[in-house]
C-alpha positions in Angstrom: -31.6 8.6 11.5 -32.1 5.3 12.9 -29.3 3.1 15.0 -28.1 0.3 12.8 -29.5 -2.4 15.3 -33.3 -0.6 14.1 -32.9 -0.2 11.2 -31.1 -3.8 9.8 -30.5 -6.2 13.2 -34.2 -5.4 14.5 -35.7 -8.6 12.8 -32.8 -10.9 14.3 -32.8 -12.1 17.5 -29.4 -12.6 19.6 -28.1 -16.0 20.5 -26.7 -16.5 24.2 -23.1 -16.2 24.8 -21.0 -19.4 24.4 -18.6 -19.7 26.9 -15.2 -21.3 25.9 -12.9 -22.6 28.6 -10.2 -22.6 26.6 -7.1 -19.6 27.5 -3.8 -20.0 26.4 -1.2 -20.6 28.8 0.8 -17.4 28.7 2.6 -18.1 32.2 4.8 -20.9 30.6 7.5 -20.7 28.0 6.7 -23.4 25.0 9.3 -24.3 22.5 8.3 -26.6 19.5 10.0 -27.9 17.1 7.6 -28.4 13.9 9.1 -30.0 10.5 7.4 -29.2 7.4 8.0 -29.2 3.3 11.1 -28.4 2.4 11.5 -25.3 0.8 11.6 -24.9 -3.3 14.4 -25.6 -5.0 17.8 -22.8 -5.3 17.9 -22.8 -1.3 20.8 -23.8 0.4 19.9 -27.7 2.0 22.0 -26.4 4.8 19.7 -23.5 5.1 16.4 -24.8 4.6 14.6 -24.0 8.1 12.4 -21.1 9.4 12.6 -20.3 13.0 10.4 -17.9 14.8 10.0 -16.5 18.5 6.2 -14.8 19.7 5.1 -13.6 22.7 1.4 -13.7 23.3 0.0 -10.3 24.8 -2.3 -10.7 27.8 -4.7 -7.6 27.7 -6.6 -9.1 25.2 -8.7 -6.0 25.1 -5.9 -3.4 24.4 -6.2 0.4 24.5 -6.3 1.4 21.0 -3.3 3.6 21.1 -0.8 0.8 22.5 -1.7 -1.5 19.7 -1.0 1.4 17.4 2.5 1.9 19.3 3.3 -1.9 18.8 2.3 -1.7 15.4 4.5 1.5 14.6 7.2 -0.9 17.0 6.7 -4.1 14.4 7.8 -1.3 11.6 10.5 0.4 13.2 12.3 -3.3 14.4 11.5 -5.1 11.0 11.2 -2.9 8.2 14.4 -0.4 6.9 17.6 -1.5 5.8 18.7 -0.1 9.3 16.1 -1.5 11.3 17.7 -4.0 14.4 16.7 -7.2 13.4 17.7 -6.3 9.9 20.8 -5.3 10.2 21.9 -8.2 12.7 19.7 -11.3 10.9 19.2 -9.9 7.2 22.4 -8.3 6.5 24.7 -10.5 8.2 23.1 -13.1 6.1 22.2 -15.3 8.8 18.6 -15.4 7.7 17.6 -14.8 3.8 14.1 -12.6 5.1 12.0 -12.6 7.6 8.9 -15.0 7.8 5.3 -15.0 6.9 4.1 -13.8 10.5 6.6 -11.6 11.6 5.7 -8.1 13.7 2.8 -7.6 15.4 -0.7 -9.3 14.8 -3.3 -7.9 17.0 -6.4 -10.3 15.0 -6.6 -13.4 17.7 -7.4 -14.0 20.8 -4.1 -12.7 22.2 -2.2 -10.0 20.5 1.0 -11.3 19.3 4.3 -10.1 18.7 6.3 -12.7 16.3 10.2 -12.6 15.1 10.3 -14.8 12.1 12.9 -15.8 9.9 13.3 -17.5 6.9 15.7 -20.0 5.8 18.4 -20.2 8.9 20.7 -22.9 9.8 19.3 -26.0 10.5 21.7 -27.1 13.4 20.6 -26.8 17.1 23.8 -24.8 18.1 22.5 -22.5 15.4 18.7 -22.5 16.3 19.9 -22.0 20.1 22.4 -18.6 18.9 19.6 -17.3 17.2 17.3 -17.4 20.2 20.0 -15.9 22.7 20.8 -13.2 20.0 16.6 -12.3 20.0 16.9 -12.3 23.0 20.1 -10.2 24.1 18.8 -7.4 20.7 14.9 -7.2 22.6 17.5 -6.6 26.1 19.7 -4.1 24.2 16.7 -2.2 22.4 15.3 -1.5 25.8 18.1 1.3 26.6 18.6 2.1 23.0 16.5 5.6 21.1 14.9 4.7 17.4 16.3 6.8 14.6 14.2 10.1 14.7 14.1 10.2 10.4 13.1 6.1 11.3 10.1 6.9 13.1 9.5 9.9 11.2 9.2 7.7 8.0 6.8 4.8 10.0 4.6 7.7 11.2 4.0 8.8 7.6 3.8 5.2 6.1 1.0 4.6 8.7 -0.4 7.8 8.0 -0.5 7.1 4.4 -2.0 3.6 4.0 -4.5 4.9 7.0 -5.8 7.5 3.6 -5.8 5.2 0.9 -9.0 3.5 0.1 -8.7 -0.4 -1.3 -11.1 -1.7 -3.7 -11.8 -4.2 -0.6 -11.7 -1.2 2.0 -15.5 -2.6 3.3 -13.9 -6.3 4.2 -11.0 -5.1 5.0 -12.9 -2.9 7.7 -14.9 -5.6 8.6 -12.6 -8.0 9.4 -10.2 -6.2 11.5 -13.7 -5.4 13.4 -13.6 -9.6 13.4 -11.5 -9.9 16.7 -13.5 -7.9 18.9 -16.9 -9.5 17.8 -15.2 -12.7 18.7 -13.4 -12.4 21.7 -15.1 -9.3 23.3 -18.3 -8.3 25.0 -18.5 -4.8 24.1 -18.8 -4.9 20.0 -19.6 -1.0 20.0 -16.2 0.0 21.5 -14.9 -1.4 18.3 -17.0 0.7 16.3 -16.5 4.1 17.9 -14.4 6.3 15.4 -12.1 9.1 16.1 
């Protein structure tokens, strides 16, 4: 059988690599404050913000196994009933759900690990508690041990959906392939299969 650089990339020739000057700082801690639309009507005006937290990974590369473990990570933290940031944002009813781009996103330059939630106090004082709480729950977790039937029901979730076949299964492959064909030299690291 042929290599699939003979057989459909032998007629193309490569272009040079562009080199972009542009990292990130992660070094530095940034805190914006960005105002948008306000949010559809049956909200509480009070309770019409979304704050969110995320911490830029710096091995841009990654081992394939840690991005798995933050991924199985992003479930355990966000995803039960009993999960942490559940139980103390959700169910307290400080936060009505979590935001669009919370857990772990490994598609850009950086990995990134996001806490978002959805419609919080608006207040400073507020914005400030939940920012020390984050921050004091990521402290706490540290020490803490994960719910065994927790990570049991992760590992099967991930097992699962790693079975099932989309009707867009193709894209889908091909654009989680996306990050390393952008922001990596080696593109047939990211196609080696287990």
């Amino acid at each position: 059988t042929r290599s699939l650089e003979e057989q459909y990339l032998g007629g193309f020739t490569p272009l040079s690599p562009i080199a972009v000057n542009y990292r990130p700082s992660i070094e530095t801690v940034t805190t914006k404050l960005v105002y948008g639309p306000e949010e559809p009507s049956g909200v509480n005006k009070d309770k019409g913000c979304q704050w969110a937290m995320s911490f830029l990974i710096k091995d841009r590369q990654g081992v394939k196994e840690d991005l798995q473990g933050l991924s199985l990570l992003s479930s355990l933290l966000f995803d039960f009933p009993t999960s942490p940031f559940f139980e103390r944002f959700i169910s307290s009813g400080q936060a009505s759900g979590f935001g669009n781009s919370c857990g772990f996103d490994k598609q850009g330059h950086f990995p990134v690990f996001t806490i978002s939630l959805k419609n919080v106090s608006e207040s400073e004082e507020d914005r400030e508690s939940i920012h020390s709480q984050v921050l004091d729950l990521l402290a706490s977790l540290t020490s803490a041990q994960f719910d065994a039937a927790m990570i049991e029901s992760s590992l099967h979730q991930l097992e699962l959906s790693s079975r099932q076949r989309p009707a867009n299964f193709g894209i889908a492959l091909l654009s989680s392939l996306s990050r390393s064909f952008a922001y990596s030299n080696d593109h047939h690291v990211s196609l080696t299969l287990n």
